[in-house]
N, C-alpha and C positions, 0 to 999 in steps of 0.2 A: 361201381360201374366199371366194365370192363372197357380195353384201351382201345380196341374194335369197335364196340358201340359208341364210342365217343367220335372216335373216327367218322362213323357214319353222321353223326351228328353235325361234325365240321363240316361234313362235304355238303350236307345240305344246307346248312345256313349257308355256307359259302354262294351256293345255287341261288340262293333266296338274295343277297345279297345284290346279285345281278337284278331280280324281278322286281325288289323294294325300289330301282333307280330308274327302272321305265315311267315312262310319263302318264300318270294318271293310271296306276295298273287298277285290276278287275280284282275286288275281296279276295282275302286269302281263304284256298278251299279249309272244308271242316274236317283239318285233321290232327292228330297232337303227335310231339315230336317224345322221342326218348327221354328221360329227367336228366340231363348231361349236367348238372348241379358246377354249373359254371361259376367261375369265381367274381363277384362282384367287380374285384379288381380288373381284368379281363373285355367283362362290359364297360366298364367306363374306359379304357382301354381303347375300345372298338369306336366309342360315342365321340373320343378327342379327335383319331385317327379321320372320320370324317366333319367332323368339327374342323380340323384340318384342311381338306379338301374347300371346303365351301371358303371358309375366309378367304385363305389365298388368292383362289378363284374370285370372290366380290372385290378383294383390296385392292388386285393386280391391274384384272381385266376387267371389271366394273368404275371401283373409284380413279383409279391412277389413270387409268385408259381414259375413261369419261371425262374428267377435266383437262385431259388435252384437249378437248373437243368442245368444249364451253358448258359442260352438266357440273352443279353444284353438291356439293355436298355436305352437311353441316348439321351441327346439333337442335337446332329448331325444326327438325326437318317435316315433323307432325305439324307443325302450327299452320292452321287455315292461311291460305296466301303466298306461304312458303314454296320456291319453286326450286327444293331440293330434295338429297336422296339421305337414307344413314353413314353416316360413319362406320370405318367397319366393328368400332365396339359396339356402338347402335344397333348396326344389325342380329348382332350378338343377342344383345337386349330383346330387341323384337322378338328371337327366335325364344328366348324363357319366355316371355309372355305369352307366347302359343302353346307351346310345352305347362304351362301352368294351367290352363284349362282342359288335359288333356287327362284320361282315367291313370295313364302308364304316371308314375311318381317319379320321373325322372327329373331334378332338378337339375339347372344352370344358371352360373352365378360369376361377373367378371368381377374382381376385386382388385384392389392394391392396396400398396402404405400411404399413397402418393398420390389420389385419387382429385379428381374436379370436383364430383359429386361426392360428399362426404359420405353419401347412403352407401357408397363402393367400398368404402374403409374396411379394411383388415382390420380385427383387434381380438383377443383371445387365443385359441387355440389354434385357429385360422391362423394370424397372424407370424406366431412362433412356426408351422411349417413352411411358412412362405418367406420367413428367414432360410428356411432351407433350402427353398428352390433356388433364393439369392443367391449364398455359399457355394450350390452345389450345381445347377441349373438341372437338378434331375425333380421329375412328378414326386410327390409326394401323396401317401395312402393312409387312411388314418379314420377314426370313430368320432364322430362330433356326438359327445355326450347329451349334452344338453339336445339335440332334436332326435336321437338314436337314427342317426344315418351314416351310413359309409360313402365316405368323400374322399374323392381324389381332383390334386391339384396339378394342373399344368402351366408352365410357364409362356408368359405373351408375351411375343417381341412386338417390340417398333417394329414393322417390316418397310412401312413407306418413310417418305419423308412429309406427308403430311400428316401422319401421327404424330411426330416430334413435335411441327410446327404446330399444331392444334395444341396441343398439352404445353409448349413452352410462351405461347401467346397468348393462351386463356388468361383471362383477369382472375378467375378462382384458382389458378391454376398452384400448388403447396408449390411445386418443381419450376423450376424455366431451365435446366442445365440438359434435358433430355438430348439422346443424341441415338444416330438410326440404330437398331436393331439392339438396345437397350431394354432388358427385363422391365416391362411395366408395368405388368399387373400378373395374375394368372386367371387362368378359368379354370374353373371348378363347379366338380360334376357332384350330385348327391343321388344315394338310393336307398330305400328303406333297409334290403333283404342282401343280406350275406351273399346271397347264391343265389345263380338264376338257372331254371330248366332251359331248354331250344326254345318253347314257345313264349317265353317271357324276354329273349334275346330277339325273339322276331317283334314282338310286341313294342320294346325300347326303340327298335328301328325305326319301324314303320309310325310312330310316334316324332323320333327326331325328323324321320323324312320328312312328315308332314309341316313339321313346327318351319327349317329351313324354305321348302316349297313355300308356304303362308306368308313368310319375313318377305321374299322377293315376290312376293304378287301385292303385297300392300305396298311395295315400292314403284311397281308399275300400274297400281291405281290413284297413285300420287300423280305421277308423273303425267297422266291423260290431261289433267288438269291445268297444266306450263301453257303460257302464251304460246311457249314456240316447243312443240311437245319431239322428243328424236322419234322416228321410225322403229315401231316394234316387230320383229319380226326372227327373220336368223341371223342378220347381221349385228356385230358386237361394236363397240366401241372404239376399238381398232383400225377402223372400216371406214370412220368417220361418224357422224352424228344419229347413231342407230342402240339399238339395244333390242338384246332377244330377247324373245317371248319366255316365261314362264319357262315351258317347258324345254325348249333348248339350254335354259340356263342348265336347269336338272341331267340335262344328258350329258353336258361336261362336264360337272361334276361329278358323276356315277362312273364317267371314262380316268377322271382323275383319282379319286377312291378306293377304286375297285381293289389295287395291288394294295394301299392300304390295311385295308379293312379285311382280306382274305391271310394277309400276313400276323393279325389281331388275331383272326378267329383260332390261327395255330397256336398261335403264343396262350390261348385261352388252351388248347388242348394240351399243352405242355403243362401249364396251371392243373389243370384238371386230373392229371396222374397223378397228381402227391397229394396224400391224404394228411390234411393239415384241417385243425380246429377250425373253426371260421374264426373266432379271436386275433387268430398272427395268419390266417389266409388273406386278409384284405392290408395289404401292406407290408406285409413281414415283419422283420424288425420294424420298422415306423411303429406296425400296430402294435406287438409285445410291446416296445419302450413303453409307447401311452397308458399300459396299464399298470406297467408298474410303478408310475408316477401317484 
């Protein structure tokens, strides 16, 4: 593929990029985009970078904001009776859970060494990367044998202080010495296919967008339920005892992203000029080393 046609490909994901963050948009029309054999690594790439977005946004101006204000938030948050929201790993959670029922094979997964819930444990091959991200605090790219998928890991900071507090007061909790903005865990992305065309990059999108939209509307179908329920609407947490609607949450996000996720899609077309094996494409070194192990 030439470096023109790819071009054109950028620019339009990039366009689409904008459409996928409007609230509630109209089917995507029936068209197919150029084979722009985009690099796996790339797409997950793209998937962290508003992975990004959205946290930030729930931890900062969601949980942090919100308990100024008297909104709880807590890990029983599902349980009938409960009159709380997720934690921002929770919401994390939530969002694989929607992505799991979803055609796009896009998996999300929070792990650590050092976990509450030992289901989150790092061990194998997982785990020796995520030494890495220790070491080194850069993502890590790599073939998980055993499911044949291409995973890439990013590293999660503590960014509040009740991350810390949560994990060093937990009774299960392996750790209690946690302290802010201490590597915790990482998230990690999984995908079946080496390389993706434009239209299986739009596909990923519009899947994760859905999976994020879905996390924050079962939080505000919780919520209707509270004795004393905040005002839903366009006011935030900030504001006083309010929380926005669905789709407002989505529109700051999409304002937050945007530069993100249009700076990924380059960095994918930088990817995409060097004609490299899929073998050592998804990782580089990371992925050579793993084979010749």
């Amino acid at each position: 593929m030439s470096g023109k046609t790819f071009l054109v490909v950028v620019m339009s994901l990039a366009a689409l990029i904008v459409f996928l963050f409007v609230s509630a948009p109209p089917p995507l029309p029936e068209q197919t985009m150029p084979d722009a054999n985009i690099p796996v690594e790339a797409a997950l790439r793209l998937a962290e970078a508003e992975n990004d977005a959205v946290r930030g946004l729930w931890t900062g101006e969601i949980v942090g904001a919100g308990q100024e204000v008297g909104l709880s938030f807590n890990e029983d948050w599902l349980e009938a009776g409960e009159q709380a929201g997720p934690l921002p790993a929770l919401f994390l959670r939530e969002t694989a859970r929607n992505l799991e029922r979803d055609p796009v094979r896009l998996g999300l997964f929070l792990g650590s060494d050092s976990p509450i819930n030992p289901s989150n444990d790092f061990d194998g091959l997982q785990l020796e990367y995520f030494k890495r991200i220790r070491e080194t605090g850069e993502p890590q790219f790599f073939l998980m044998t055993d499911t044949d998928s291409y995973t890439a890991m990013f590293a999660d900071e503590a960014l509040v202080e009740g991350c810390v507090t949560c994990h060093n007061d937990h009774e299960d909790s392996p750790r209690n010495d946690w302290q802010l903005h201490d590597v915790m865990g990482a998230t990690t992305w999984a995908y079946p296919n080496a390389r993706l065309t434009g239209d299986e990059i739009i596909e990923l999108l519009v899947a994760l967008r859905a999976g994020f939209r879905a996390a924050y509307q079962a939080y505000l179908d919780k919520v209707i339920e509270f004795d004393n329920p905040p005002q839903i609407g366009t006011r935030w947490p900030v504001e006083g005892y309010y929380l926005p609607s669905t789709d407002v949450f989505m529109d700051k996000v999409a304002r937050r992203a945007d530069h993100a996720s249009l700076e990924a899609l380059m960095n994918a077309a930088e990817m995409s000029t060097t004609a490299m094996p899929d073998s050592v494409a998804v990782g580089g070194a990371n992925a050579a080393n793993e084979q010749d192990r």
